[in-house]
C-alpha positions as CSV (number, residue, x, y, z in Angstrom):
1,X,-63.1,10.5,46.7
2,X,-64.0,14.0,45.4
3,X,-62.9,16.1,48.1
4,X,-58.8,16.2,47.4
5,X,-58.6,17.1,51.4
6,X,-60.0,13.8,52.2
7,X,-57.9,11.6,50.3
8,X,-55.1,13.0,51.5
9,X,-56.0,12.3,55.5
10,X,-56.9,8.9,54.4
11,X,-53.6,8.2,52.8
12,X,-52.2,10.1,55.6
13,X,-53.9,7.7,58.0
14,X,-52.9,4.8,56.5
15,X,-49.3,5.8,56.6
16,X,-49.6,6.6,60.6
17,X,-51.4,3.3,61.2
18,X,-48.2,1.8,59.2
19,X,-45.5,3.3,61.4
20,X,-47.0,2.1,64.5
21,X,-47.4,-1.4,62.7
22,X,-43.8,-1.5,62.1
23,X,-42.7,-0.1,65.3
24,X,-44.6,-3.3,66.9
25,X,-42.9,-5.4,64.7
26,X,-39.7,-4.2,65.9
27,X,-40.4,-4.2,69.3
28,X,-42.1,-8.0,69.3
29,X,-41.8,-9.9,66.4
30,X,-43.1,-13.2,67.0
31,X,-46.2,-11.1,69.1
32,X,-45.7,-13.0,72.3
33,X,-47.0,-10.4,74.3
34,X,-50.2,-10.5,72.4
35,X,-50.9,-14.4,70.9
36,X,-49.6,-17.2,71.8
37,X,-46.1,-17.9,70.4
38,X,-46.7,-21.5,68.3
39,X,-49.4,-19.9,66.4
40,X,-47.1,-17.2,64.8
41,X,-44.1,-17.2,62.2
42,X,-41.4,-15.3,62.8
43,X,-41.4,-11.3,62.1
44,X,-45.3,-12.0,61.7
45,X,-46.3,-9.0,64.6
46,X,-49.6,-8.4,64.8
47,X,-50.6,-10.8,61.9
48,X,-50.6,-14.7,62.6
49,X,-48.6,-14.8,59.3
50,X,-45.9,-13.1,58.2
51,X,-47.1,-13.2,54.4
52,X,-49.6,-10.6,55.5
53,X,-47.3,-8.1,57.3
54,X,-45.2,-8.4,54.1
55,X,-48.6,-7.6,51.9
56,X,-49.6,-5.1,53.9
57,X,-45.6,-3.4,53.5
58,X,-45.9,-4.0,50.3
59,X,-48.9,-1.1,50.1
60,X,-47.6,1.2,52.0
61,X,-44.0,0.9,50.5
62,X,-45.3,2.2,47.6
63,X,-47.5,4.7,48.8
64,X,-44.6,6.4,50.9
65,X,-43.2,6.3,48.1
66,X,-45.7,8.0,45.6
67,X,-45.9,10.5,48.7
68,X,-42.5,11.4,48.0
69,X,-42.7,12.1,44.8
70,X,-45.9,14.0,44.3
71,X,-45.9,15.9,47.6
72,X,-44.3,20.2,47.2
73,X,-43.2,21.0,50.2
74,X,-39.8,19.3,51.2
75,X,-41.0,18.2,54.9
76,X,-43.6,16.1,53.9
77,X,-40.7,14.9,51.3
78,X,-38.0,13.9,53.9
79,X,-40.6,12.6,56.1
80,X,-41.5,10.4,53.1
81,X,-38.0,8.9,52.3
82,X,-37.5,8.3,55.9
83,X,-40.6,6.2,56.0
84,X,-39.8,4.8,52.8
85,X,-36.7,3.2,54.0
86,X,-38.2,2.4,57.2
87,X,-40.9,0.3,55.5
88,X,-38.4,-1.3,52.9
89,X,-36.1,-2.2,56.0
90,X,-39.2,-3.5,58.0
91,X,-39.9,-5.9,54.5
92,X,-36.1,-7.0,54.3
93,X,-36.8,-8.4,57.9
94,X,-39.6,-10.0,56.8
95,X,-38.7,-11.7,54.1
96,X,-41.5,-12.8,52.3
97,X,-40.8,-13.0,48.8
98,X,-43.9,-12.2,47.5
99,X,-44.0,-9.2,48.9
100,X,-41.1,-8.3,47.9
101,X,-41.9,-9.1,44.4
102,X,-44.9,-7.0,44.2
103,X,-43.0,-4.1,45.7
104,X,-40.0,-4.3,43.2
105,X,-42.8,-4.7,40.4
106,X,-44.8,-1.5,41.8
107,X,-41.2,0.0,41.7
108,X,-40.7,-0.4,38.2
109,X,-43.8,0.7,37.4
110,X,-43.2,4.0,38.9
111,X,-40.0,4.3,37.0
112,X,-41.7,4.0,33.4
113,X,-44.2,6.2,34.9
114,X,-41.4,9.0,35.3
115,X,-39.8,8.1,32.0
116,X,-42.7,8.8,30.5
């Protein structure tokens, strides 16, 4: 994207769309109120399976996190951390250890990023 405006709303629209995916997740797990409860694993919300809630935390994990540290003013900061440890709580209950792994991974990679 060339307009630097624009990428920011997207990412910014991606991490809204995120809160309100957790937030369901929380509030119905299995999704009972929307499917039909045999078709789901557990902590699966709006996704049939619960590996694809966990795939889809483990983008926007990171991405909270990269807002974090690459944003200026301290708001956007604080908002950041506390979606950041909203979305790594959300993936603990979860438990899908792929997701997981590719979050630690994506972790690591920011940390030799910084070191260098």
């Amino acid at each position: 994207v060339k307009n630097r405006n624009i990428a920011k709303n997207i990412l910014l629209a991606i991490l809204l769309s995120a809160i309100f995916v957790c937030i369901s997740g929380f509030i119905d797990p299995t999704a009972k109120l929307i499917y039909q409860p045999w078709q789901n694993t557990p902590w699966a919300s709006m996704f049939f399976n619960s590996n694809h809630f966990g795939y889809f935390l483990s983008i926007v994990t990171p991405l909270s996190a990269g807002v974090f540290m690459f944003t200026k003013k301290k708001w956007k900061q604080i908002t950041a951390l506390i979606l950041l440890v909203f979305f790594t709580t959300t993936s603990m209950f979860v438990d899908t250890f792929g997701s997981l792994i590719a979050t630690f991974v994506v972790f690591v990679l920011i940390i030799i990023y910084m070191i260098n």
